[in-house]
C-alpha positions in Angstrom: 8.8 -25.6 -24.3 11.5 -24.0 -25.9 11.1 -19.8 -25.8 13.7 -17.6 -27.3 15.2 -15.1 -26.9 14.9 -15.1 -23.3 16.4 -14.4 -20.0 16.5 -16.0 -16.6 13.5 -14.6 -14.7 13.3 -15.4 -10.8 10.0 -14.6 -9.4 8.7 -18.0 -9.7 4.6 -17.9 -9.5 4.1 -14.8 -9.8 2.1 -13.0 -12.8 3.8 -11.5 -16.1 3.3 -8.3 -14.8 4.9 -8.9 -11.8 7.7 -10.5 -13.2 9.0 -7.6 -16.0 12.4 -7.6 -16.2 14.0 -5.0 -13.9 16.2 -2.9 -16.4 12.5 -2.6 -18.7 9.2 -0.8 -18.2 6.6 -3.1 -16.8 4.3 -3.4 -20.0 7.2 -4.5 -22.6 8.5 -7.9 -21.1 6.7 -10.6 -18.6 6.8 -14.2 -17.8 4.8 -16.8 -15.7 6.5 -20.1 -13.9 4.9 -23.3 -13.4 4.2 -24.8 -10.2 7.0 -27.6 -10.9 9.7 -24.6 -12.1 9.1 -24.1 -15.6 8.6 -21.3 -17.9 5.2 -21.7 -18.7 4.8 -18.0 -21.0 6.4 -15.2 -21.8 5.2 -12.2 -24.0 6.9 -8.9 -25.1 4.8 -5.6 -25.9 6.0 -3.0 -28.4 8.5 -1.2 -28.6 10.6 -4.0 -27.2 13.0 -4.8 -29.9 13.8 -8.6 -30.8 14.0 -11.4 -33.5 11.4 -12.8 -35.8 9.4 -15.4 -33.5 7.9 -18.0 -35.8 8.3 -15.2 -38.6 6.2 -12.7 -36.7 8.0 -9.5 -35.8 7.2 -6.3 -34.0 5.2 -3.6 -36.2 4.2 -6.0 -39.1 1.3 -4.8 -40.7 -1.8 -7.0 -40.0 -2.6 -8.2 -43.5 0.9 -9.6 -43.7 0.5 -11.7 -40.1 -3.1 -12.9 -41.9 -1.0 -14.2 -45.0 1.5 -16.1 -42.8 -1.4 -17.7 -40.3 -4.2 -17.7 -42.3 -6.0 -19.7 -39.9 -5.3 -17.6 -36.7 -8.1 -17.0 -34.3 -9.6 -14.5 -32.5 -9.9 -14.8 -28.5 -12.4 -12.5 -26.4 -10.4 -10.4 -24.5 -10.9 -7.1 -22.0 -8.6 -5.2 -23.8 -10.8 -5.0 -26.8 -12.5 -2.1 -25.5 -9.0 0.1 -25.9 -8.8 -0.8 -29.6 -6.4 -4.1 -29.1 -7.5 -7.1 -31.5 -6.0 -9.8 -29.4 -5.6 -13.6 -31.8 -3.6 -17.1 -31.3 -2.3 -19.6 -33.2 -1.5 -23.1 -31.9 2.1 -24.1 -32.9 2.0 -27.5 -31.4 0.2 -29.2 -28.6 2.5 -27.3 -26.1 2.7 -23.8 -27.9 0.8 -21.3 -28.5 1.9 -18.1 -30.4 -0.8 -15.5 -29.4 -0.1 -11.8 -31.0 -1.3 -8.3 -30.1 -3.0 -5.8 -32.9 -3.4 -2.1 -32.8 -4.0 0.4 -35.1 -3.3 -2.7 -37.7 0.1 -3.5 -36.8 1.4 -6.5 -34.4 2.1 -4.8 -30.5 2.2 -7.6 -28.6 3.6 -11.4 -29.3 3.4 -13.9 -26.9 4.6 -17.5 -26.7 2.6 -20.3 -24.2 2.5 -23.5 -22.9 -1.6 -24.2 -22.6 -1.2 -27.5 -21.0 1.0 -25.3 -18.0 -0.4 -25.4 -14.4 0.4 -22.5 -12.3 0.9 -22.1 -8.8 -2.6 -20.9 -6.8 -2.2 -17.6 -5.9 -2.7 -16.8 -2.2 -6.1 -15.0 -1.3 -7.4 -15.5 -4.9 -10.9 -16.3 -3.8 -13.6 -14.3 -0.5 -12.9 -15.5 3.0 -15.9 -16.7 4.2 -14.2 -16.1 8.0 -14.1 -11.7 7.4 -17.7 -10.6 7.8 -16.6 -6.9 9.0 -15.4 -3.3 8.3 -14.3 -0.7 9.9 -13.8 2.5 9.8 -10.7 4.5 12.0 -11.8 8.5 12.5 -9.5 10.4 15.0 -10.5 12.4 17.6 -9.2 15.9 19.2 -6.1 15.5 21.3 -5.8 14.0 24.9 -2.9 13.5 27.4 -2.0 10.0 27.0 -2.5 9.7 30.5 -6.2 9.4 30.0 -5.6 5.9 27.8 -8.0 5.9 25.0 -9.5 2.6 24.6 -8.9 2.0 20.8 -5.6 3.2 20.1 -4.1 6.5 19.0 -2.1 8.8 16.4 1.3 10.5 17.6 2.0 10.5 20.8 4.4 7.5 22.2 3.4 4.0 21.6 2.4 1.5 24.9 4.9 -1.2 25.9 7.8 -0.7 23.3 10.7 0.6 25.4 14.3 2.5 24.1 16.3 -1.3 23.8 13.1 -2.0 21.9 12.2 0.6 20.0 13.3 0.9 16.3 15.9 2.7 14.5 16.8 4.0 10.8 19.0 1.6 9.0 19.5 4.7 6.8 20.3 7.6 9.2 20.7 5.8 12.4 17.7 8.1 14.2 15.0 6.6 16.3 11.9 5.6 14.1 9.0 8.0 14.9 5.3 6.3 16.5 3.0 6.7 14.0 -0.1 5.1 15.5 -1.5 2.5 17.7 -4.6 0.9 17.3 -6.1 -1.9 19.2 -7.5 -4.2 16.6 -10.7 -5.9 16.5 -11.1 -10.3 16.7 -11.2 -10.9 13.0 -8.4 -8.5 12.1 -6.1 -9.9 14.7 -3.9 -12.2 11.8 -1.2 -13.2 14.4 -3.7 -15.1 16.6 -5.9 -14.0 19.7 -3.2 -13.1 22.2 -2.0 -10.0 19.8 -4.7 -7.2 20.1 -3.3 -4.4 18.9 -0.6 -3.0 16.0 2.1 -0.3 16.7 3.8 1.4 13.5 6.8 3.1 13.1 8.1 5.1 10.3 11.2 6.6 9.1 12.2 10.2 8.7 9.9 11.5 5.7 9.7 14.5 6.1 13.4 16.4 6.5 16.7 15.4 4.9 18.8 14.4 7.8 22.7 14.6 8.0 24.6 11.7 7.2 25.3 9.0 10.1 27.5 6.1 10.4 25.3 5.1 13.3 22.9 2.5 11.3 23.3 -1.2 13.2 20.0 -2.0 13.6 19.9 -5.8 13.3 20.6 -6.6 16.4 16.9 -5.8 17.9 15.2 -6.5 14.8 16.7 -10.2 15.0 15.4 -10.0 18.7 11.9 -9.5 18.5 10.0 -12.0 16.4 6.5 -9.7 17.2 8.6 -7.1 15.0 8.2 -6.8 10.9 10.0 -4.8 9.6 8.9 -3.4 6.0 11.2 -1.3 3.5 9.6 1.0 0.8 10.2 3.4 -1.3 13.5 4.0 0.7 11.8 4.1 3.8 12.0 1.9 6.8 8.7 0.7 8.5 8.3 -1.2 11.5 5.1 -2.5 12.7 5.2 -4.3 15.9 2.3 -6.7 17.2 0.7 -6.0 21.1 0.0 -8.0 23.8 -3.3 -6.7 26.3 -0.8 -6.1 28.7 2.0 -4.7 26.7 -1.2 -2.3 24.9 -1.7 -1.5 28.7 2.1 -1.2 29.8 3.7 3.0 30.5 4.0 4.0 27.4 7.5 3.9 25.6 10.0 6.8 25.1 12.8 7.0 22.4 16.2 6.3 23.0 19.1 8.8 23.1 21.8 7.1 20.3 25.2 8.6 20.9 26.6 10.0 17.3 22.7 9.7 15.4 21.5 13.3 15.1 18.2 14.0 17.2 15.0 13.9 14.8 12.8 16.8 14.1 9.9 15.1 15.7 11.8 15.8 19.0 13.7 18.6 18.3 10.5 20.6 16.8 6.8 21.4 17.8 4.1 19.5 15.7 3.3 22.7 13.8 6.8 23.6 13.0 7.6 19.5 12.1 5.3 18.8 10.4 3.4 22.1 8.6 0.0 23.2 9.3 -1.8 22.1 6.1 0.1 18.4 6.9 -1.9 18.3 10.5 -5.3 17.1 11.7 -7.7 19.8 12.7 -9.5 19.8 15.8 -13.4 20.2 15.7 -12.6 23.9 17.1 -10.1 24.4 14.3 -12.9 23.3 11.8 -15.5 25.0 13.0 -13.1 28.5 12.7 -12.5 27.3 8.8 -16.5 27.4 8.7 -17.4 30.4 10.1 -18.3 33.5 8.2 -16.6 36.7 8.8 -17.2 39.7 7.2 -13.7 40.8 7.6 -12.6 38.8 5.0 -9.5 36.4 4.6 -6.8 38.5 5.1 -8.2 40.2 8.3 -8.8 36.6 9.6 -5.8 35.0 9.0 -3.8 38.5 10.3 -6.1 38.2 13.7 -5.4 34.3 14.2 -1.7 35.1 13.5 -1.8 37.5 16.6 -3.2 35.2 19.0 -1.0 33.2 21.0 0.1 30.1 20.1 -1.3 26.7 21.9 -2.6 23.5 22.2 -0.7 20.2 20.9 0.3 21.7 17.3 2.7 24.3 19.3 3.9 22.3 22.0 7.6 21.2 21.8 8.5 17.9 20.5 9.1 16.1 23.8 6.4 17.4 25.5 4.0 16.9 22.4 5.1 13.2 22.9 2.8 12.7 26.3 -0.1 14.1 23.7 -2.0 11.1 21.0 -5.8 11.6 19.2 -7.9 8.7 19.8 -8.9 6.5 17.6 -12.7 6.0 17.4 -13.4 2.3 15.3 -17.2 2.3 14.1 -18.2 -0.7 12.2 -18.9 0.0 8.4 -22.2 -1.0 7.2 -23.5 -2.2 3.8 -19.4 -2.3 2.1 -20.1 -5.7 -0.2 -16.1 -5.9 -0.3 -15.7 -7.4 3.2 -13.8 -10.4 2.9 -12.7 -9.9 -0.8 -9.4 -9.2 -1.4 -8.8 -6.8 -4.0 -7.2 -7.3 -7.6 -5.4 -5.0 -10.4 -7.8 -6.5 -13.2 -12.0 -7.4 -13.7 -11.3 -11.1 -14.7 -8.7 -11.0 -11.5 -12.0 -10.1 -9.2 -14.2 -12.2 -10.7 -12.6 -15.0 -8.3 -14.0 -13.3 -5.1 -16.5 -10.9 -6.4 -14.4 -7.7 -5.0 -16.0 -5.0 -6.9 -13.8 -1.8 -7.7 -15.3 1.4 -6.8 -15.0 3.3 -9.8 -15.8 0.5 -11.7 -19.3 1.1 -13.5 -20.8 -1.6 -11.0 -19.5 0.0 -8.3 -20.6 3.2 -9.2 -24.0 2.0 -9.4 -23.6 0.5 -6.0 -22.6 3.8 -4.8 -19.2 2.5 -3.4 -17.6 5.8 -2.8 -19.2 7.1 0.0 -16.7 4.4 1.8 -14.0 6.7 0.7 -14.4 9.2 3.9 -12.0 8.3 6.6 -8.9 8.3 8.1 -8.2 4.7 8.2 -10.2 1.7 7.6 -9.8 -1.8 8.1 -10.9 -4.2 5.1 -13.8 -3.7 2.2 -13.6 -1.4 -0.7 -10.6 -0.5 -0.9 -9.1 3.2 -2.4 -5.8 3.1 -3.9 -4.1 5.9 -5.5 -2.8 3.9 -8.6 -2.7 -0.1 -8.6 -4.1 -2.6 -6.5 -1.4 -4.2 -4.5 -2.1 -8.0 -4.2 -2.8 -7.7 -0.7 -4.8 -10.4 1.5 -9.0 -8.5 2.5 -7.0 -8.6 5.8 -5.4 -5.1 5.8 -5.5 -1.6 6.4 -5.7 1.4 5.1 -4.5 4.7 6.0 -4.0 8.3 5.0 -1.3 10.7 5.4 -2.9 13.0 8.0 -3.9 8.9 10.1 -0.3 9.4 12.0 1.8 12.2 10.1 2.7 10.4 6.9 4.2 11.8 3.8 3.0 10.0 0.5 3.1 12.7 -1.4 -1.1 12.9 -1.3 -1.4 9.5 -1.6 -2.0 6.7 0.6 -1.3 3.5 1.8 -2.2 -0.4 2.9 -0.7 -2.7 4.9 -1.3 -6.2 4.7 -1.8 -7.6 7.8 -1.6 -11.3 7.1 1.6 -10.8 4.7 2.9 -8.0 6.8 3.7 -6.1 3.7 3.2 -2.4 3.0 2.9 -0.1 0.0 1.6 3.3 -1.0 1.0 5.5 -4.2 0.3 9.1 -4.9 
């Protein structure tokens, strides 16, 4: 079909909202390709500014679009419930003008192709193969001598040594070990000899000095267990484990001649990353819960004169030898398992993934899955949109290995290898 005015869009497959033109906010302009290459719709949402298109134009009043299609029809549509009258009007056997009302003026005018046949979007419907959830809760510090079976927070990653181990392509600086968790069967995506995940993230929380220092691609070239992920100007790298490299000394970061030397080794926990930014132990949280009659200042005054120790004080390097365990308890009754998650209702309706705040899922009760530190598959908890992940991912906080996301947090797709995160 023949749509105008238009521009070359490249993300062939993908949905209209997806596929907004980069120099325009996501609402006013989308396509969607066909699966042989062709443009199959495209729409335009107020107050994008264009051309008559088959004589309707943006912000005509209603009555006037009635007198030019008198026969135009309403369609059922979601977006009825925020005051949108949504109608359509075939052109021709291959075109279909559909058109937008609010508040009695056009909003929204969209050209189609109804005999178009899109590409099948991955992990549209439930896999039958994910039966289980988990939930990740960490545990009170331990020398990483004493191996904690599941994984760990901090600390140094197992069997990812200095010619291995990541670096900035922004600041040249070692990556810092987030966490290491050894991953149950059905989670393991890259097939039955990789048990266990290692993830590494960029500096988030100082601004470091400039480096020239930044040739990373050697290693990353190197390692095909190694994915690295870019986002929101941040380098991730998450590498896939091995039993015996999950069991191998554990790793230590190299020393890169000109790269300045990261906070996270050059600092204590505490003065790193900031109290309030920090796990609490169970001692630490049963001090928050005890009732003095001294009052809040006297309190905070007396634990300011104690001495300073355990891991939160300790310096960076030594700090290092230190990880919280990760304890993985399966998650009973989530009716997500299995079901990957989707932006829109009629988007779910393919798997049956039910939204927690929808009113289904509040009837369901599906927010007391919401208390954790990480979790692995079912109801998921995103701060803002649902990234069109795969039901095989993970989820994590900011406290689940020192992450800044500015309160939000994050997934990672373990079948795509992609990551995002929201606040």
């Amino acid at each position: 079909m023949a749509l105008s005015p238009t521009r070359p869009i490249s993300c062939a497959g993908r949905s209209a909202r997806e596929d907004a033109h980069a120099d325009l906010p996501i609402e006013e302009f989308g396509t969607r390709i066909t699966a042989d290459g062709r443009l199959g719709e495209v729409h335009f949402r107020a107050p994008f500014e264009l051309p008559p298109i088959h004589g309707v134009k943006m912000g005509m009043p209603a009555e006037e679009l009635h007198r030019l299609y008198p026969g135009v029809e309403r369609i059922s549509d979601e977006r009825e419930k925020y005051g949108w009258t949504m109608l359509k009007t075939n052109l021709s056997d291959t075109l279909t003008l559909g058109v937008g009302i609010r508040e009695d003026v056009v909003r929204i005018i969209s050209l189609t192709d109804p005999t178009a046949v899109y590409p099948e979007r991955p992990y549209k419907y439930a896999d039958p193969s994910l039966a289980e959830a988990y939930d990740l809760t960490m545990t009170d510090p331990v020398d990483l001598a004493r191996r904690p079976n599941s994984g760990w927070c901090y600390g140094r990653p197992p069997g990812i040594d200095a010619s291995r181990w990541p670096v900035s392509t922004t600041n040249g600086m070692p990556l810092r070990h987030a966490f290491t968790v050894k991953l149950p069967p059905q989670y393991r995506t890259l097939g039955d000899e990789y048990v266990a995940i290692s993830l590494f993230v960029d500096e988030q929380w100082e601004t470091p000095p400039a480096s020239r220092n930044v040739d990373t691609g050697g290693a990353r070239r190197a390692d095909p267990r190694r994915f690295d992920m870019e986002f929101m100007d941040s380098d991730y790298v998450l590498f896939w484990l091995t039993e015996e490299e999950f069991a191998a000394p554990l790793g230590t970061p190299p020393a890169i001649e000109g790269a300045p030397v990261p906070g996270w080794l050059s600092k204590s926990p505490l003065d790193y990353f900031g109290e309030f930014n920090l796990p609490s132990t169970v001692a630490e949280q049963q001090a928050k819960n005890v009732f003095s009659p001294g009052g809040l200042a006297v309190n905070e005054l007396l634990a300011a004169a104690r001495p300073a120790r355990g891991w939160k004080n300790l310096p960076g390097t030594e700090a290092l030898d230190y990880g919280w365990p990760i304890e993985i308890t399966l998650r009973e009754g989530d009716p997500n398992v299995g079901k990957p998650a989707r932006e829109f209702r009629h988007e779910n309706e393919f798997s049956g993934y039910i939204a927690a705040y929808s009113e289904e899922g509040q009837e369901l009760g599906l927010e007391r899955f919401q208390d954790w530190h990480a979790h692995l598959g079912g109801t998921m908890f995103p701060m803002q949109g649902y990234p069109d992940f795969s039901p095989f991912y993970i989820e994590i906080s900011e406290i689940f290995g020192g992450f800044n996301f500015g309160d939000g947090v994050a997934q990672i797709d373990l079948k795509e290898m992609k990551l995002e995160w929201a606040c």
